[in-house]
C-alpha positions in Angstrom: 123.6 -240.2 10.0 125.0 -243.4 8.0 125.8 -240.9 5.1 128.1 -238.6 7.9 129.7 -241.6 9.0 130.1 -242.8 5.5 131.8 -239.5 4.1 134.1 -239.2 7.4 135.4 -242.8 6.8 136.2 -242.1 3.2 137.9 -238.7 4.4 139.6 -240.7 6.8 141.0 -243.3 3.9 141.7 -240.3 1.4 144.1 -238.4 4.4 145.8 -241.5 5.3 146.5 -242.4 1.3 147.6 -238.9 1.1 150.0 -239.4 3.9 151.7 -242.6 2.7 152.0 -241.3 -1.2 154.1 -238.3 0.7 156.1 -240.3 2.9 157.1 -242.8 -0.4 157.7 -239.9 -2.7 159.8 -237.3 -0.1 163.6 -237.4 -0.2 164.9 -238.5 2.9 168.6 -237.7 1.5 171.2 -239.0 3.6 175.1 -240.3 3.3 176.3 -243.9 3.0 179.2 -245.6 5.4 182.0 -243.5 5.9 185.1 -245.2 3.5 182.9 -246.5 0.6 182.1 -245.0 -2.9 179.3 -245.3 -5.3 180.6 -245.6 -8.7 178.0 -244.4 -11.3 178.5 -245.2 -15.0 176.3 -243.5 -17.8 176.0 -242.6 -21.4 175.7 -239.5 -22.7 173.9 -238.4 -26.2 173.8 -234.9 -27.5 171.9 -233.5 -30.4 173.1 -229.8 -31.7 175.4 -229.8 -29.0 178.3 -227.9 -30.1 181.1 -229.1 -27.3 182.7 -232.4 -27.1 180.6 -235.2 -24.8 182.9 -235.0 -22.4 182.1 -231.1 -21.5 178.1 -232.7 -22.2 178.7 -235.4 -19.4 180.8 -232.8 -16.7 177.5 -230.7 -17.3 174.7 -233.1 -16.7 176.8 -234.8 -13.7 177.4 -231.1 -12.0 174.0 -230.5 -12.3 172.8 -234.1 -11.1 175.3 -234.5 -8.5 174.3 -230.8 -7.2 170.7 -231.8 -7.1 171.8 -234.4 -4.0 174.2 -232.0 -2.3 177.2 -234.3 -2.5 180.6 -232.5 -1.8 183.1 -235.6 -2.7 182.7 -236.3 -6.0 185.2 -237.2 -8.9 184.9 -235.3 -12.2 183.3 -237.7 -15.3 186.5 -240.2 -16.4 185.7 -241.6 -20.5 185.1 -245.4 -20.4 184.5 -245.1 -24.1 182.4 -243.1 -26.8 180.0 -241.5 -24.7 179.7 -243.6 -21.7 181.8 -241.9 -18.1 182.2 -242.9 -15.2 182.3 -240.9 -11.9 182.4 -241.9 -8.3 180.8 -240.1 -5.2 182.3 -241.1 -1.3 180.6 -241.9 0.7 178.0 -244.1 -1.1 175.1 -243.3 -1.7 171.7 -244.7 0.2 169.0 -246.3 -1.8 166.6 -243.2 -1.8 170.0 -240.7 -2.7 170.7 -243.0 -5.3 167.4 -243.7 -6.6 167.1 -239.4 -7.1 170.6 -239.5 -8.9 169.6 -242.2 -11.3 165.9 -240.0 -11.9 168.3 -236.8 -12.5 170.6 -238.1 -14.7 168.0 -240.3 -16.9 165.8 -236.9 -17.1 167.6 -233.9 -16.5 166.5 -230.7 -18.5 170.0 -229.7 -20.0 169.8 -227.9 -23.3 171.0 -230.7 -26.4 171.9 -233.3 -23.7 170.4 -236.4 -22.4 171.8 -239.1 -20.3 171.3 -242.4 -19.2 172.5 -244.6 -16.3 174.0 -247.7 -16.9 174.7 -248.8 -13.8 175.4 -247.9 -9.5 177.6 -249.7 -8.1 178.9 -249.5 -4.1 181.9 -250.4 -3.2 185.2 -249.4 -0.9 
């Protein structure tokens, strides 16, 4: 009987871990305050990538910015070599933003890799 009780308890534990890991991990998506912007600045490499970085950067940010379903968006704008800039309205929430950063930092794009510099919200 004590080995029943034993096994459903640890079933019990295993479920409820299960449960939290899913509700941490799932995007919740979601739009920030009407009237603000999140301006995100990344760099760009390429290896064998026979286009100029900027066409590399409109690319991986299409792609990103696709993956969060965002329909304001400005196109990539050249800080300098290799690092852009582009803005999304409204801003994005914390878990939106945190799947943006994930996309752009690892995104699968043929002789292109990125990585974010820095997020920052504003009007």
């Amino acid at each position: 009987m004590r080995r029943i009780v034993g096994l459903v308890a640890i079933a019990a534990v295993v479920a409820l871990g299960f449960r939290l890991l899913k509700d941490e991990t799932e995007y919740h998506g979601g739009s920030g305050k009407p009237g603000t912007q999140t301006a995100v600045t990344f760099h760009v490499t390429t290896k064998n990538y026979y286009h100029p970085d900027a066409v590399a950067a409109q690319v991986l940010w299409q792609v990103c910015v696709g993956s969060i379903g965002w329909a304001s968006r400005s196109q990539p704008v050249a800080l300098h070599a290799g690092v852009y800039r582009a803005v999304v309205r409204p801003s994005l929430t914390a878990d939106t933003k945190r799947r943006l950063r994930g996309c752009l930092n690892e995104a699968t794009v043929d002789h292109v890799e990125g990585h974010v510099q820095s997020t920052i919200d504003g009007l």
